[in-house]
N, C-alpha and C positions, 0 to 999 in steps of 0.2 A: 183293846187294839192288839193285834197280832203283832208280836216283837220281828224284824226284819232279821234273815241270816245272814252272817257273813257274805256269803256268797251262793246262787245255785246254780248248778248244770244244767243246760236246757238240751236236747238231744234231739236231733232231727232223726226220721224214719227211714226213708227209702233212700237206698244207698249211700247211710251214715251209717246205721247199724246192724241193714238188712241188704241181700242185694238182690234190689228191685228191677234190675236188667235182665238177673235173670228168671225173676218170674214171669217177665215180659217175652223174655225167647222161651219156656215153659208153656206159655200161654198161644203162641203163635204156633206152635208145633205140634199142639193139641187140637187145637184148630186145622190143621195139615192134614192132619194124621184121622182126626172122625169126621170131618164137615167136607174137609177140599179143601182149593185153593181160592175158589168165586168165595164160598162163604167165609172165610180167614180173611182175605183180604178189603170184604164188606163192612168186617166186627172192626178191624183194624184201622179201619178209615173213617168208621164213628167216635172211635175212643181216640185218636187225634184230633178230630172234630172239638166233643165235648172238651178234650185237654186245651186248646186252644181260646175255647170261651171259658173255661170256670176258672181257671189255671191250676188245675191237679190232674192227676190221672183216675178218671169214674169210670171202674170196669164196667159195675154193676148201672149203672145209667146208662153206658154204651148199648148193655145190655136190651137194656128196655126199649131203647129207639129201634133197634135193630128187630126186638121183636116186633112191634108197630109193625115193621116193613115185611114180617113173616108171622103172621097170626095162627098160619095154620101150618108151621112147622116144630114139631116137637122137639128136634134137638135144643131148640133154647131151654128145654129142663135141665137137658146133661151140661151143660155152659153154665147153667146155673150153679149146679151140683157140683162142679170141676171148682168152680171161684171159690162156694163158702168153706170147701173143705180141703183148700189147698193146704199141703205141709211149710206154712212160713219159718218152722224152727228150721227147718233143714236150710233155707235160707242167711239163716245169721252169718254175715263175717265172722272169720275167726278172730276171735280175742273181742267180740262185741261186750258179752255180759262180764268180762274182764274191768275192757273200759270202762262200764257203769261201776263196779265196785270200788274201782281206784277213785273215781271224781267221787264216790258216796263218802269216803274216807273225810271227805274235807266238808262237803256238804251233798242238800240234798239233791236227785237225781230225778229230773222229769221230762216223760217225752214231751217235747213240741212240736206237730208235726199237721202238714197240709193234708186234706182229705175230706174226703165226702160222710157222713154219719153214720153210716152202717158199717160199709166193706174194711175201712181204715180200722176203726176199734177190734174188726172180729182180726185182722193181722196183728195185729197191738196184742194180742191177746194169743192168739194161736201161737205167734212165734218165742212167746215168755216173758216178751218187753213190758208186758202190762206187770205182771208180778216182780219182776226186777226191781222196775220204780216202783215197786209197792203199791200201786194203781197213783201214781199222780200223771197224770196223762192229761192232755190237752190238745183238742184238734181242732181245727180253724180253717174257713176257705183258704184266707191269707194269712196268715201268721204274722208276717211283719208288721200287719195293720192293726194288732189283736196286743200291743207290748201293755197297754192301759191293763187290761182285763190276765194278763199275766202277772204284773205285780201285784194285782189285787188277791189274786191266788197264792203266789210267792213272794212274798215281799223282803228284797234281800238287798245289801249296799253294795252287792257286783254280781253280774252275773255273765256266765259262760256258756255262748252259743256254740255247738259242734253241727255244723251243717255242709253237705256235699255240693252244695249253691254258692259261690262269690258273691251273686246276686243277691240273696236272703239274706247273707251276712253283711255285706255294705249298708243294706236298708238299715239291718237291728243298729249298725254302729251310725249311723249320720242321728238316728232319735236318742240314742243312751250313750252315745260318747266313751267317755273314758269308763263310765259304767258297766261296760262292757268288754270283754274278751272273745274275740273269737277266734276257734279251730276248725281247718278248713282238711278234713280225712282226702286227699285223692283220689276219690273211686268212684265206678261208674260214669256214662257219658258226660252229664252236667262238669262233672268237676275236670274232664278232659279235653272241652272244649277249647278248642284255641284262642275264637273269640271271646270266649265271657273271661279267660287267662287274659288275655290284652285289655279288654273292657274296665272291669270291676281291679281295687288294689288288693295288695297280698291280705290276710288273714295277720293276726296278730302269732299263728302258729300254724304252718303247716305241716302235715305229717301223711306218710304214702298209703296208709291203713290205719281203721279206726284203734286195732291192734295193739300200734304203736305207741299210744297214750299212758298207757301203764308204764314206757320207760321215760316220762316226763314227771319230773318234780312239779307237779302242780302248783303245791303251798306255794313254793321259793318264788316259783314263775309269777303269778299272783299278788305276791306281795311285792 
């Protein structure tokens, strides 16, 4: 039986450690700039579609529906071509792979993050976050619903959510309690929302950028 750590990091993806807004205005303006504005605003109203029913964002399933609707249009290759080979490093927050070093200091470091099976991992990967945590990676429709199948992977006596959701992080803490710490980075739409601010309680640590983590005593805080 696996000995349980201390404690581990669990690190959420899109706009915790990368920022996902703006591969979303990247993506829109690409769409502007080679398709129009009919076709950008087609792809854009499927992938709130799909966002709406799965609860993540499916570029590449947007993708697909959208083809269905254009069989015999071949810019769906370049759309193709533009997603798997986006540059996600150039993406990272500053101080992102900072933050993972300092939480490594005390324990260990793993993404947890919502997404679909393909396009999520090749971002995990493109942007370095998969070699950071040394590949412990974990991705889940829902993550919050998935806490079983993460201790069984990690098995620790506290662990440390860093996520840009109020939402994701009230779930984790109503199932693992005190078990739990969560840090809530400020960034991006989600975390600026006024409503889900008044909705969901504070975080156990708020901070303006993921950045910022490094000038936190971890241990002290923790203990």
């Amino acid at each position: 039986m696996t000995t349980p750590h201390d404690v581990v990091f669990l690190f959420d993806v899109d706009n915790t450690l990368l920022e996902n807004d703006r591969v979303t205005a990247d993506l829109r303006n690409y769409l502007e700039r080679k398709f129009g504005p009919e076709k950008r605003s087609r792809y854009i109203a499927i992938l709130e579609q799909l966002r709406s029913e799965l609860g993540y964002v499916d570029y590449l399933g947007a993708l697909q529906r959208y083809r269905l609707e254009s069989l015999d249009d071949p810019s769906v290759l370049m759309l193709s071509e533009y997603l798997v080979n986006y540059p996600f490093a150039n993406r990272l927050y500053p101080g992102s792979l900072d933050a993972l070093e300092h939480a490594r200091e005390i324990g260990p470091t793993v993404i947890l993050s919502d997404g679909d099976v393909v396009f999520q991992p090749r971002k995990v990967r493109r942007s370095g976050l998969w070699e950071a945590v040394e590949g412990r990676v974990l991705i889940y429709v829902h993550k919050e619903q998935m806490l079983s199948e993460v201790e069984r992977h990690y098995p620790a006596k506290k662990y440390v959510m860093v996520d840009d959701k109020l939402r994701i992080l009230t779930a984790m803490k109503d199932l693992w309690g005190d078990r739990l710490f969560t840090i809530f980075p400020r960034q991006g739409h989600y975390a600026l929302d006024p409503k889900a601010l008044a909705t969901y309680p504070p975080a156990d640590l708020t901070i303006d950028r993921i950045g910022d983590l490094v000038n936190h005593d971890l241990k002290a805080m923790l203990s």
